[in-house]
Structures are given as C-alpha cells and as structure tokens.
C-alpha positions in Angstrom: 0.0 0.0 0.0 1.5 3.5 -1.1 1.9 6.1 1.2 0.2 9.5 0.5 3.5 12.6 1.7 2.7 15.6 3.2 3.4 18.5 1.6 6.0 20.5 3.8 4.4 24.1 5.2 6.4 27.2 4.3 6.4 30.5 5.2 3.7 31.7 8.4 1.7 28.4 7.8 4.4 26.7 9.7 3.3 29.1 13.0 -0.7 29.8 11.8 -2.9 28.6 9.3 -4.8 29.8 7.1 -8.4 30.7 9.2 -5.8 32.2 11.7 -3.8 34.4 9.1 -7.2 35.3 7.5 -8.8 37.0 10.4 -5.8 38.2 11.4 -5.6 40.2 8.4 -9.4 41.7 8.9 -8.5 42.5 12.4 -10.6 39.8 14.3 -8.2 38.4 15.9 -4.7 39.0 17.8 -2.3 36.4 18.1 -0.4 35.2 20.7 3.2 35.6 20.4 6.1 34.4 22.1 8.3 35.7 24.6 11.8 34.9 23.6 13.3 36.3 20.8 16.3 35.1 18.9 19.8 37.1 18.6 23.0 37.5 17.2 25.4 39.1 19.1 26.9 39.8 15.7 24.8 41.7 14.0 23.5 43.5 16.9 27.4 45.1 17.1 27.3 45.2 13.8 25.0 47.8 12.8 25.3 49.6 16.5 27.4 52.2 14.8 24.6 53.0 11.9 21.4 52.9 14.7 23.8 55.3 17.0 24.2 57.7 13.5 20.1 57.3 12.8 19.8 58.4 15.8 21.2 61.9 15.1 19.0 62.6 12.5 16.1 64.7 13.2 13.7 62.7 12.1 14.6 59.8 14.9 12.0 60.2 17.0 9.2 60.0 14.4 11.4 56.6 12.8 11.2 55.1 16.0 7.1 56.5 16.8 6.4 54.3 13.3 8.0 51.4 13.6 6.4 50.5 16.9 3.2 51.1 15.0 4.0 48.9 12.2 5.4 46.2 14.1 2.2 46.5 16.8 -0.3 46.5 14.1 1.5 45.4 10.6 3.8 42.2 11.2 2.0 39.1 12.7 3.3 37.4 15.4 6.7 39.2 14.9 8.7 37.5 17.7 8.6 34.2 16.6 9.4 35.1 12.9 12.3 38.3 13.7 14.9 37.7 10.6 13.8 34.4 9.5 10.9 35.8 7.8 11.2 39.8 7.9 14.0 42.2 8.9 14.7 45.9 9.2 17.8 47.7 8.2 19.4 51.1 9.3 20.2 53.2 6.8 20.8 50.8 4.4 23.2 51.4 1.8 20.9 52.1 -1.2 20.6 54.8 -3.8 17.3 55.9 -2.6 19.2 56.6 0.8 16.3 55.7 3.4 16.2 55.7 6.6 15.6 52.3 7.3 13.1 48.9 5.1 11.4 46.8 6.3 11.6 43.9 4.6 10.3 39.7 3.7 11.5 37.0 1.3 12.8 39.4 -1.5 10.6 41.9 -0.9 10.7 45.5 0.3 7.2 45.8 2.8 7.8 49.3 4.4 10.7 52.3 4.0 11.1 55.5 5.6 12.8 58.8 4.4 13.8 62.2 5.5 11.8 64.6 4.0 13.6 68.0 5.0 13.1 67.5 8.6 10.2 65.6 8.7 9.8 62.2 6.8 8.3 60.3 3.8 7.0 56.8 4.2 6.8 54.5 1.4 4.4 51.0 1.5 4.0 47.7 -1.1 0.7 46.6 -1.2 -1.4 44.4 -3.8 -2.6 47.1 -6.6 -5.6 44.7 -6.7 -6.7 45.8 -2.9 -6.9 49.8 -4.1 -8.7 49.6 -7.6 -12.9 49.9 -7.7 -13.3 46.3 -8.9 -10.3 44.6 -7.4 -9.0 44.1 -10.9 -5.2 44.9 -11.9 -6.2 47.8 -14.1 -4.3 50.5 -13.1 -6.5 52.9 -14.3 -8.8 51.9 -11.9 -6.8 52.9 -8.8 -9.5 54.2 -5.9 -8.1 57.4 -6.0 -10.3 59.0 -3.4 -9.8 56.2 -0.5 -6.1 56.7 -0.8 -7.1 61.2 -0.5 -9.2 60.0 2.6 -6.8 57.9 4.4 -3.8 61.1 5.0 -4.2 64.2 6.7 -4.4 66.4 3.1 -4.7 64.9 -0.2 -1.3 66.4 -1.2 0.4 64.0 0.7 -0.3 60.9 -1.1 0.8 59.4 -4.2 1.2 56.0 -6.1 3.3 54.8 -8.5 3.3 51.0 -10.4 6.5 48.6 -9.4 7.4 46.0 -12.3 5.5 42.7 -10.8 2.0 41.3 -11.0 -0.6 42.7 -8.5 2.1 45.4 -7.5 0.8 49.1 -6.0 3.3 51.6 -4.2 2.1 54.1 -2.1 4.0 57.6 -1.1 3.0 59.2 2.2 4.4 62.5 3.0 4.5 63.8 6.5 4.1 62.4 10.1 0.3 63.3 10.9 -0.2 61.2 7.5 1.7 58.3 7.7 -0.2 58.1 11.4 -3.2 58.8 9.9 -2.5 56.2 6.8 -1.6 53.6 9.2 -5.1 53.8 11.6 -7.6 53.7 8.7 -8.7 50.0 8.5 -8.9 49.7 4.7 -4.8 50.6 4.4 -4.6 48.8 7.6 -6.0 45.1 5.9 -4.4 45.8 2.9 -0.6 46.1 4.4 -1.2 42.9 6.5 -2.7 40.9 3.6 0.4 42.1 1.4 2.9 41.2 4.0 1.3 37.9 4.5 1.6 37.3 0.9 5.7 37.3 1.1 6.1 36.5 4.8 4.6 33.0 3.3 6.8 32.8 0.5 9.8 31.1 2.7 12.9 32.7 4.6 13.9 36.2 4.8 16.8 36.9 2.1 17.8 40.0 4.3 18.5 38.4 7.3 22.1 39.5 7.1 21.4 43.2 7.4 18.8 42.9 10.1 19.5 45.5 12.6 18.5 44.7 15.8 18.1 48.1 17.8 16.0 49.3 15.9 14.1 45.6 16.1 14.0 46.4 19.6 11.7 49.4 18.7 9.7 47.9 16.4 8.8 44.9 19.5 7.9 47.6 21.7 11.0 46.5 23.7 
C-alpha cells in the first residue's frame, strides 16, 4: 500500500494557518506571540554604529514612533518570525538613501525617508486591494480612498513597481503616515500584502537585520 507525503508548510503556515492568518488580516483576531526572541550578538554590534548615526538625525524620534506602530499592528506574530521571515535595516546602503526597510523574502514591505526634517514613508501593497473592482487595471486605482486615508490629499501618491498585482504608495508627513496607518482599509491591505511574502519562505535579508531598531519595532 502507497503512502500519500505531506506537503512541507512554508512561510507563516508553519506558525498559523490559514483561518488564523485570515482574520488576522481583517483584524478579528490578535495572536499570541512568544516571549523569547532570537539574537546574534553579531549583527546587533554590527549595525550599533549605523542605529547610534540614525539616531542623530532629526527625524529619529518620528522613525522610532512608526515602527512600533508597524510592528504593533502590521507584522503578525513578529517574535517568533524576527529575521527568518522579515528584517529591518538602518540606513541601508541604497541609492534611494532611506532611513531604514522593512523587509520579507525578496521583498521591500515598508521604508522611511527624511523629507527635509520631517519624513516620507513608502508601503507595497497588492494594486488589486486599491482599484474599484479589485481588478489589476491601473487605471482603476480608488483614488479618493487613498485622498481620505492622509491628513491632506497632497500627501499621497502611487506609483506602479514592475511585478503582478504590484501598487506603491507615497506618504508625506508624520500626521499622514499616522493617519495612513489607523484607517482600516490601508490597515487590511498592508497585513494581507505582507502575508503574501512572509509565506513565501525565509527572509533573504536576514544579514542586514538590525537589531536596535528591532527592539523598537517589538515595543521592547
């Protein structure tokens, strides 16, 4: 008699399946996370020197305001899954010079900027979660949800990365990135995007994790 294999879980369904993840993304549901967390002694010296020069900047306070937010409200049980399945980098050496990404898999999830003194936020979402039908027509982008969900419509912007069911989203300003980050549509459509690529399998930025400003984003 054969024997029927199991197909091995990747990504979150390892921790939570699929009911769990699912009203986790509508907000129904918190989940319990664990206590313990990780480290490497490595990197945490590693990138001490580029947290300590972040931390000059005038825009600190508001970097380190958001990414308790995002990690509160934005990265499911993110304990359990710090660097394996998503990381965040200080000041990572890019052309775009942020401030610090948050990242999963092979995918950017969250970035900040300075904006003269105040800062610019940047999020990945699916384009098919912001157009009227939930079709990938970009020409049917919800225009007026994304004007509602800032503080002034001037402060939002999209653009369209190369990739199926791809939508960027600029948010200029603190009181709009806040703002951006309570309203529950934006809200279900960062968590159901992150899903997506948390469950795609490890983290391929684990090596530039940083984790002070992980500390932050644990509310630790």
């Amino acid at each position: 008699m054969g024997t029927t294999r199991q197909r091995k879980l990747t990504g979150l369904h390892q921790f939570l399946d699929a009911e769990q993840q699912r009203n986790w993304m509508e907000g129904k549901t918190s989940l319990p996370d664990v206590e313990e967390r990780t480290e490497s002694l490595e990197l945490r010296f590693k990138y001490t020197p580029r947290f300590q020069k972040l931390l000059t900047r005038p825009q600190a306070p508001q970097v380190l305001e958001f990414l308790r937010l995002y990690g509160r409200n934005c990265i499911p049980i993110p304990r359990k899954t710090e660097r394996n399945y998503w990381s965040v980098s200080c000041l990572p050496s890019t052309s775009d010079k942020p401030l610090i990404r948050v990242n999963a898999s092979w995918m950017e999830l969250f970035t900040l900027y300075a904006d003269g003194e105040d800062i610019r936020g940047r999020f990945l979402v699916h384009l098919s979660d912001f157009t009227t039908d939930q079709s990938l027509e970009q020409d049917h982008v919800d225009e007026t949800s994304l004007e509602h969900a800032v503080a002034a419509p001037e402060d939002v912007g999209c653009f369209f990365p190369r990739g199926e069911n791809m939508f960027g989203i600029n948010v200029r300003g603190a009181a709009s990135i806040r703002t951006f980050l309570a309203t529950p549509r934006m809200l279900r459509a960062i968590r159901a995007f992150n899903l997506t690529h948390m469950n795609r399998g490890r983290n391929a930025y684990q090596a530039s994790h940083c984790y002070s400003l992980a500390d932050y984003l644990l509310g630790d």
